[in-house]
C-alpha positions as CSV (number, residue, x, y, z in Angstrom):
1,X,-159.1,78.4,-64.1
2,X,-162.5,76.2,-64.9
3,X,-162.6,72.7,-65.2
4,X,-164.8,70.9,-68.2
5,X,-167.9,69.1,-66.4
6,X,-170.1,68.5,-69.6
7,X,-170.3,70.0,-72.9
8,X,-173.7,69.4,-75.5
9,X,-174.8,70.5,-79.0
10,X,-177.6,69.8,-81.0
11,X,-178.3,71.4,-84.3
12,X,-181.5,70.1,-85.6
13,X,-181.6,72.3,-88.5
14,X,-178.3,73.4,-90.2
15,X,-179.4,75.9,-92.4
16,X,-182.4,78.2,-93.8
17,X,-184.7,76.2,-95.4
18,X,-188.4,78.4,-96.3
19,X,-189.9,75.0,-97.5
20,X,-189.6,73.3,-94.2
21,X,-190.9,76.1,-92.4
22,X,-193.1,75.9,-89.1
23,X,-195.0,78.3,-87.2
24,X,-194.6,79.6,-84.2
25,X,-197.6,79.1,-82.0
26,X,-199.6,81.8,-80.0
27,X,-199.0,81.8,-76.5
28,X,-199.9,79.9,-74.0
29,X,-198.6,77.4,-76.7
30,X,-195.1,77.2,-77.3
31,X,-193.3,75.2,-79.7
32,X,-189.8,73.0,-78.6
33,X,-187.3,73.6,-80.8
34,X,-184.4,71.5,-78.9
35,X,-182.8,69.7,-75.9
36,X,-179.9,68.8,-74.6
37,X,-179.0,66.8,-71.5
38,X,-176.0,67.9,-69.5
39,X,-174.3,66.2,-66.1
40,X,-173.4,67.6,-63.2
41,X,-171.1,65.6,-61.3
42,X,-170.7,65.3,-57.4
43,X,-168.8,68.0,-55.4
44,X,-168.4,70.6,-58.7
45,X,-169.9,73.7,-56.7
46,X,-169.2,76.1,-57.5
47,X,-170.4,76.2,-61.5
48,X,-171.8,77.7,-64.2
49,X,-173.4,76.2,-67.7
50,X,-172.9,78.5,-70.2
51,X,-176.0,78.6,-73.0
52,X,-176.1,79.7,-76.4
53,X,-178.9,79.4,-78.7
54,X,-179.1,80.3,-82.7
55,X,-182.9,80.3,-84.5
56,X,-183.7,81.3,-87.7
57,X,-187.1,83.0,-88.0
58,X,-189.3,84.6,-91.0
59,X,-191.3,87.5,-90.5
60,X,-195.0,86.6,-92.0
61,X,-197.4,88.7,-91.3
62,X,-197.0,91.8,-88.8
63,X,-194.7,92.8,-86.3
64,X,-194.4,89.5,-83.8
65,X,-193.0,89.6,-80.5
66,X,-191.4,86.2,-80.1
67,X,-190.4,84.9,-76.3
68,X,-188.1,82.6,-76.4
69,X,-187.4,80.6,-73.4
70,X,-184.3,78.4,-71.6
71,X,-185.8,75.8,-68.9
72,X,-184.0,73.5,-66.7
73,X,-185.9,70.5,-66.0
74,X,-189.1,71.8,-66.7
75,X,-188.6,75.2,-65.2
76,X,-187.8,78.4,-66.5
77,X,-184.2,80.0,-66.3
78,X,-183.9,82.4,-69.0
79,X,-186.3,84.6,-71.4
80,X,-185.8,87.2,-74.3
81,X,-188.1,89.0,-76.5
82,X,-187.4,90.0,-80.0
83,X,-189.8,91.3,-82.7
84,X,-189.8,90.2,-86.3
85,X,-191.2,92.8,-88.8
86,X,-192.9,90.8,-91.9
87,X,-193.6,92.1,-95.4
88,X,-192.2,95.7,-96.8
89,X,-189.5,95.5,-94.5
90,X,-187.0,92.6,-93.1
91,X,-187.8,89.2,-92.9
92,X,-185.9,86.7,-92.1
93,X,-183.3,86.7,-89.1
94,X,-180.8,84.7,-87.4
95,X,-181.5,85.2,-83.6
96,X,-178.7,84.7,-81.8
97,X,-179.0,84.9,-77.6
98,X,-177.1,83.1,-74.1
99,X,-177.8,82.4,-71.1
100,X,-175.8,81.4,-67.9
101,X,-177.1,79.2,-65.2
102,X,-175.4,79.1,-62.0
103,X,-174.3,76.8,-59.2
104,X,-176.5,73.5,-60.3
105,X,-177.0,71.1,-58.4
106,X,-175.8,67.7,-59.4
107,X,-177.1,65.4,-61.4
108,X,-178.3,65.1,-65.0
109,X,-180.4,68.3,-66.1
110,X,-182.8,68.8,-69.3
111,X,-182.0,72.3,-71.3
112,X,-185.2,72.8,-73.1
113,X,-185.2,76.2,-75.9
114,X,-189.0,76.6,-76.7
115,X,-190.7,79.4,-78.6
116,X,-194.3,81.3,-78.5
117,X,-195.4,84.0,-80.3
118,X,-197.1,87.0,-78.1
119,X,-198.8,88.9,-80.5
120,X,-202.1,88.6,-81.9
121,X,-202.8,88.1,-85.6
122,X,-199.6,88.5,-86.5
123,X,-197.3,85.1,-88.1
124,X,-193.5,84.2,-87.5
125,X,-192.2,81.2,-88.8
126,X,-189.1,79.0,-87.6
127,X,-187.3,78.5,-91.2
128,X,-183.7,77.3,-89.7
129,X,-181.1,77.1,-88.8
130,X,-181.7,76.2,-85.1
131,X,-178.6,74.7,-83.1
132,X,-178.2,75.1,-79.3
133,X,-175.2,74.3,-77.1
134,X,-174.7,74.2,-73.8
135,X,-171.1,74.0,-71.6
136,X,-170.9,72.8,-67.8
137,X,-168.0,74.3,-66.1
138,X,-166.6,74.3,-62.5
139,X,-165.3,77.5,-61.4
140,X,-163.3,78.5,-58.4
């Protein structure tokens, strides 16, 4: 058994949309792509908060390696890589990833998703959708 302690969602874009489109900057840069804010009351150890994170990206030019990135407050709890091939092959994707964060402390906590681009001269776009969800639970 778990008990509910907080459950967020944000969807900032809700679908595909090439004409809106943004670039994904080279790292060091990184881009914020959303937030939510989750509480963690008093005396709920031990827990989990269960992350899940949808973007949808356009290859542009090249094979880029995009990190994408979970932090907590500022610091870093979760990374993945992926690769989007560009022209003459696939394009766009729906990158789909979760993360789990364990035993946090209480109190109210930032969830950050950003996204960086680690290849040189090579373009990926974020072209939606992008929604990211996040559930608190106390476990036993």
């Amino acid at each position: 058994m778990v008990r509910i302690l907080d459950k967020q969602a944000v969807q900032p874009r809700s679908r595909f949309n090439q004409s809106k489109s943004f670039i994904i900057p080279r790292s060091p840069k990184r881009v914020t792509l959303a937030k939510i804010r989750l509480k963690i009351p008093m005396n709920s150890q031990p827990n989990r908060v269960e992350l899940v994170a949808t973007v949808g990206v356009r290859g542009i030019t090249g094979i880029a390696q995009i990190l994408f990135r979970i932090f907590r407050d500022g610091k870093e709890i979760f990374n993945t890589k992926v690769g989007i091939e560009s022209a003459a092959s696939e394009q766009n994707y729906a990158v789909t990833f979760q993360s789990i964060d364990r035993n946090v402390k209480s109190g109210n906590h930032v969830y950050t998703l950003t996204a960086e681009n680690q290849t040189a001269n090579t373009r990926a776009d974020v072209v939606g959708p992008i929604s990211f969800s996040g559930l608190a639970v106390q476990t036993r």
